[in-house]
C-alpha positions as CSV (number, residue, x, y, z in Angstrom):
1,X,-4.4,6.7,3.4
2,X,-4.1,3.5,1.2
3,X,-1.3,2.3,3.4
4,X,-3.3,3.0,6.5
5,X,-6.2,0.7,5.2
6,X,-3.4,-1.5,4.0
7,X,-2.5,-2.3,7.4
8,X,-6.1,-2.8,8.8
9,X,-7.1,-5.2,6.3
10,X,-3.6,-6.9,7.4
11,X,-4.5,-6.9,10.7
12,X,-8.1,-8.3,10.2
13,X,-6.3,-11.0,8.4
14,X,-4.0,-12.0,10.8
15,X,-6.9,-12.1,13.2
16,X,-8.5,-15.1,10.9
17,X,-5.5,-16.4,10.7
18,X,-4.3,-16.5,13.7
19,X,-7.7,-16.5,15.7
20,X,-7.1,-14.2,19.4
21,X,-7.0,-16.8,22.4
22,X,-7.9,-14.0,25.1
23,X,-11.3,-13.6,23.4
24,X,-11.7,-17.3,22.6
25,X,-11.9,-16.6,18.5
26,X,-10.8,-19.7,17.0
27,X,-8.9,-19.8,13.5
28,X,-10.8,-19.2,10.6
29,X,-8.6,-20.3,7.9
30,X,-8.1,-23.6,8.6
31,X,-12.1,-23.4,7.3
32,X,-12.1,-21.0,4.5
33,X,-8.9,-21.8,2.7
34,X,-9.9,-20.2,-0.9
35,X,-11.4,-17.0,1.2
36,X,-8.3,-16.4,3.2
37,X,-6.0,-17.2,0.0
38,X,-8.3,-14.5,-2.2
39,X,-7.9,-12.1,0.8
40,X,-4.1,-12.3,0.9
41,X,-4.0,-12.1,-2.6
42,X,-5.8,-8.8,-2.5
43,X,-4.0,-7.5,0.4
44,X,-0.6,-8.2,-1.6
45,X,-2.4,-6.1,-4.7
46,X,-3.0,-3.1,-2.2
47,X,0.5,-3.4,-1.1
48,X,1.7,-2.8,-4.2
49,X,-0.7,-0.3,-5.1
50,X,0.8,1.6,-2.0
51,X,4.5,1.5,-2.6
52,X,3.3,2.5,-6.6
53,X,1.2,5.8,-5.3
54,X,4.0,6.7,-2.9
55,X,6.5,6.1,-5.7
56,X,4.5,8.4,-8.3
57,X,4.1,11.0,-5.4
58,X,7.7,11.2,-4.7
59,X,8.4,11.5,-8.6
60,X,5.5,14.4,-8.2
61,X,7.4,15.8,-5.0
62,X,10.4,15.8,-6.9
63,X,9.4,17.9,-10.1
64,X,7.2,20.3,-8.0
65,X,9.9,21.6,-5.5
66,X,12.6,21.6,-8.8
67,X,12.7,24.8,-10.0
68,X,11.5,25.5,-13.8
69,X,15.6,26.2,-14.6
70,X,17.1,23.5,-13.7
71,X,16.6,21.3,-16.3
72,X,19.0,23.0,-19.2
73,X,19.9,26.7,-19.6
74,X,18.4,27.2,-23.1
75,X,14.7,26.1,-21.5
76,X,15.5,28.9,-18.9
77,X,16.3,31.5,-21.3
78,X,13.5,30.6,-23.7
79,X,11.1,31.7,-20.4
């Protein structure tokens, strides 16, 4: 889900960036320099706060499929 609005956020950037000359919307950062440069540095922020919440849910993944044995034989035993 963070990912997902990630990407929107990317792609509403891009749009100010850019500007879309089928619909006749002209760039806007060529206006609002510090706006679009705060907004990029947010979007890299959420980026990262992506890839670190699908890293710590693949850890999570990892430990909840692993059996409770598989670690050493004396934790099994002691169970």
């Amino acid at each position: 889900m963070v990912f997902a609005m990630t990407m929107a956020a990317l792609q509403a950037c891009l749009v100010g960036l850019l500007g879309v000359e089928a619909l006749q919307w002209s760039k806007v950062c060529n206006i609002y320099t510090r706006f679009c440069e705060q907004v990029a540095a947010g979007l890299v922020c959420s980026l990262l706060a992506a890839v670190g919440m699908a890293v710590l849910s693949a850890f999570s993944a990892r430990d909840l499929f692993r059996g409770p044995c598989s670690s050493s034989a004396r934790q099994c035993a002691q169970l």
